[in-house]
N, C-alpha and C positions, 0 to 999 in steps of 0.2 A: 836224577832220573832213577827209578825204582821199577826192575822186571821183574815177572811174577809169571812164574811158570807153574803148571796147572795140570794135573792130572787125575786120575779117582780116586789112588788113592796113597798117592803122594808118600810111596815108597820102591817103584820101580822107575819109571818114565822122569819125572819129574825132577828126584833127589841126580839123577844123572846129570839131566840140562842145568839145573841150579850150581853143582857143584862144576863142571865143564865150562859153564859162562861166568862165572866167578872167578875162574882159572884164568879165563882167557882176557878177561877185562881188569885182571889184576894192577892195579896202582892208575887205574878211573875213579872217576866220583862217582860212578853208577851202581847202586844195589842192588846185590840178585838177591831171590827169597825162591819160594815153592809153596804151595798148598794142593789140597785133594778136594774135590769134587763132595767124596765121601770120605773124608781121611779120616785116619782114628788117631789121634790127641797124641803125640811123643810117641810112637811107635819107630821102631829102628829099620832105618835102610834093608830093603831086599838084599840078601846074605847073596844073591845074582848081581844086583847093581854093584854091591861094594864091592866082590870080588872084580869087575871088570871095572871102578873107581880106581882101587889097590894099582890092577896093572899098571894105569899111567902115572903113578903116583903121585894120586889124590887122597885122601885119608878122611875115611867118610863114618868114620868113628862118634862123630859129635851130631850127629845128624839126629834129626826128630821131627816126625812130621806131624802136618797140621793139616785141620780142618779150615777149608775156606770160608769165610767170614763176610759180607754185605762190607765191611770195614777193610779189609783186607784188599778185594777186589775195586772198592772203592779209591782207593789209595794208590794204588799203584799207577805206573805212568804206561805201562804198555803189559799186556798179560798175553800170555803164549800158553796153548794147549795142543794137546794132542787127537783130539778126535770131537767132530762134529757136536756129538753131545753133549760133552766138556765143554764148549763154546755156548751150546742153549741154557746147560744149565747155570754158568758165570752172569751170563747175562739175564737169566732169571732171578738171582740172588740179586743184582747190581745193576739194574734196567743201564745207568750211565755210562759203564764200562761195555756198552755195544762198538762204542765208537776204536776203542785202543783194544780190543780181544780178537788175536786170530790164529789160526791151525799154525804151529809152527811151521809148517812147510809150507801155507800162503803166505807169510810175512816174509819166509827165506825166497820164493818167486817174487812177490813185491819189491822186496828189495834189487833182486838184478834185475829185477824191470828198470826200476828209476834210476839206478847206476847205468843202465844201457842207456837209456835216456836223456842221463844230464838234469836231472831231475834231486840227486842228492846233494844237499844244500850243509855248508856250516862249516865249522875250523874244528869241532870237538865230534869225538862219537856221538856224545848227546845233542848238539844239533844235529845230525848228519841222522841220526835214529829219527829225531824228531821229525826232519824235513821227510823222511819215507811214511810216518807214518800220518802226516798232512796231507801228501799227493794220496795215501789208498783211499778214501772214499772215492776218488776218481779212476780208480784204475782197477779197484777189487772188481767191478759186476766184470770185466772183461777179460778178466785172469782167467785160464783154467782150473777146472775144480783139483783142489791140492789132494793128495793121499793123506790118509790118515796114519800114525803110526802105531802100530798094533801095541797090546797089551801082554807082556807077555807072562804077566803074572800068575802065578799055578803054573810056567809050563816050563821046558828042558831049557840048560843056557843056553842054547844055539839062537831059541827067541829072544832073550836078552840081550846076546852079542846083537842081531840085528837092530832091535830098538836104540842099542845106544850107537851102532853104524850112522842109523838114519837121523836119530836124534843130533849128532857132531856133527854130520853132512850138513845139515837144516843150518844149525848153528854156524859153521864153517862160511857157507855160505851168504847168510846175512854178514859177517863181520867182514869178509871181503869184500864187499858191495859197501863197505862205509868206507874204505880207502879212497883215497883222493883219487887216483889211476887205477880201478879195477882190472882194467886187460892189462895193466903188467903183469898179475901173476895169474894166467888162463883161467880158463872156464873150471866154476869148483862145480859143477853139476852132479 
């Protein structure tokens, strides 16, 4: 399975969730990646994301971002974005990938939907990912509409620290809801 997290411009938002979900899926067969919306070609990590990388030490040194590609999104087994637009214009590039792209913080509700449910299926994370994202076409029209996670690009760290707050939570989130027993370790809301 291959996740491909999706931002504009795939130096703040993005290189965060790539590098956190890599972290946290460590010694899985699952590939993370990232691209930009509008990225610019090997540009280096937001000097905001890496310092707030650095705290948890992540080492975001080797990082280079990329422009999203019809092939890229094409390819991928499940694509995570941050903001509505991001979502139109993925699927403008990749008409196919409508089916596996959605707001990280829809997919992190989808997910404790169908863990609350009984609805998350498989022995591996990658079945267990799989089976959530088989049940959303049934369960997305009746979700509530998810927040977006703002950009905080040009602006103070304070909007950084939030984006990768809400960015973990998102993340946190879904990966808890792939455990066998969710309510053993409470609500990650």
């Amino acid at each position: 399975m291959h996740i491909l997290f999706v931002c504009t411009g795939n130096i703040c938002r993005s290189p965060m969730a790539e590098l956190l979900m890599s972290r946290y899926l460590e010694g899985t067969s699952i590939q993370v990646s990232s691209a930009g919306t509008h990225g610019l070609s090997r540009h280096a990590i937001d000097p905001s994301s890496a310092r707030l990388m650095d705290s948890v030490g992540i080492d975001s040194s080797g990082f280079h971002s990329r422009r999203l590609t019809r092939a890229m999104a094409s390819s991928a087994d499940l694509i995570l974005c941050f903001e509505r637009a991001q979502r139109q214009r993925i699927v403008s590039i990749a008409p196919v990938a409508v089916r596996y792209t959605f707001l990280l913080n829809e997919f992190a509700d989808v997910c404790v939907h169908c863990a609350g449910h009984g609805l998350v299926r498989g022995l591996t994370i990658e079945e267990r990912l799989q089976s959530v994202m088989d049940a959303a076409p049934l369960i997305r029209a009746s979700m509530p509409v998810s927040q977006d996670i703002a950009d905080p690009h040009h602006q103070d760290f304070a909007h950084f620290e939030v984006a990768a707050d809400d960015t973990n939570r998102a993340l946190r989130r879904i990966l808890t809801s792939m455990r066998k027993h969710p309510e053993m370790f409470g609500d990650v809301r």
